[in-house]
C-alpha positions in Angstrom: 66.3 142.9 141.3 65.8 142.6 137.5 67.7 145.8 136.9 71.2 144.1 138.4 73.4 143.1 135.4 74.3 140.0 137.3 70.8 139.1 137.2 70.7 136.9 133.9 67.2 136.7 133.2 66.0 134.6 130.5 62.4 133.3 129.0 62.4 131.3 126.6 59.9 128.4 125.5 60.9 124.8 127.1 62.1 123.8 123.6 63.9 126.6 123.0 65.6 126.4 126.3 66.6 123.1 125.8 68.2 124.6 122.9 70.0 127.8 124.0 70.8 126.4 127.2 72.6 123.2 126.2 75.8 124.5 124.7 77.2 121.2 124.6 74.1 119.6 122.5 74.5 122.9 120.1 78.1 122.6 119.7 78.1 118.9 118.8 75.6 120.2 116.2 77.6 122.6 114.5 80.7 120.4 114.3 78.7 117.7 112.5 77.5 120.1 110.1 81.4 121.3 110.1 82.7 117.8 109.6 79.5 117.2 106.6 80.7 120.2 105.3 84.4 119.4 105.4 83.6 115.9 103.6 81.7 117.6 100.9 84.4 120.1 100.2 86.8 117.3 99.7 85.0 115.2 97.2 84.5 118.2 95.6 88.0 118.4 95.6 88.6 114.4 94.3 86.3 115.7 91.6 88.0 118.7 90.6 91.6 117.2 90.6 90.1 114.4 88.6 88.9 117.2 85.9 91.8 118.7 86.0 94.0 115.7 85.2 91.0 114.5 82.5 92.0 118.0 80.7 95.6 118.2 80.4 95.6 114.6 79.3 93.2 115.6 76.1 95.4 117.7 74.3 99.0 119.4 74.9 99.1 122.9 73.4 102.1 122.4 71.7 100.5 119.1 69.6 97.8 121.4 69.0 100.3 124.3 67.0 102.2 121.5 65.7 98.9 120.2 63.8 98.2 123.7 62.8 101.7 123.9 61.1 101.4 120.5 59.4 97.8 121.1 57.7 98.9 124.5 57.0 101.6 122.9 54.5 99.0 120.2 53.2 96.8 122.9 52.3 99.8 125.0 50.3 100.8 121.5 48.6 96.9 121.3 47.3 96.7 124.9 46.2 100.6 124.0 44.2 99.3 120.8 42.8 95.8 122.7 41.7 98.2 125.0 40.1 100.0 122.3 38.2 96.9 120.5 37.0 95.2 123.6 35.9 98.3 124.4 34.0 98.5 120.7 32.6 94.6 120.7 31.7 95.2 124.3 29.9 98.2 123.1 27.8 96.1 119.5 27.2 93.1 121.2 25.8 95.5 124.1 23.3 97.3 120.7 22.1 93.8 119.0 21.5 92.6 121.8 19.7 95.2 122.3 17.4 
């Protein structure tokens, strides 16, 4: 009887059937793409940590505010000594003109 649920009926091409039919072929398959994908997933990894350690060895955050701070008081120090030498050159020129 085709009807009967115990009556597993099945029609498939004979390639296919070699296919769906040998579990054992198909799971052996899937665990070599598993283990391919596993492999990729950890160079991916390697390649990531090595990033990683390639950034925080550029530049510490700290060093970075600590330049800020130090070219901020180079720059007062020019505007100061601007200052003084305009003041000089102004004082030079009333002194040459009298």
């Amino acid at each position: 009887m085709a009807s009967d649920s115990v009556n597993n009926l099945r029609w498939f091409c004979d390639r296919c059937e070699i296919v769906v039919m040998n579990k054992t072929a198909s799971a052996g398959d899937h665990g070599d793409k598993l283990d391919q994908l596993i492999t990729v997933t950890e160079k991916m990894m390697l390649k990531y940590d090595s990033l990683e350690q390639s950034l925080s060895n550029k530049c510490d955050t700290s060093s970075h505010t600590g330049l800020d701070v130090r070219i901020k008081a180079i720059e007062d120090k020019m505007s100061k000594l601007e200052s003084s030498l305009d003041r000089v050159v102004s004082h030079t020129d009333t002194v040459t003109e009298s």
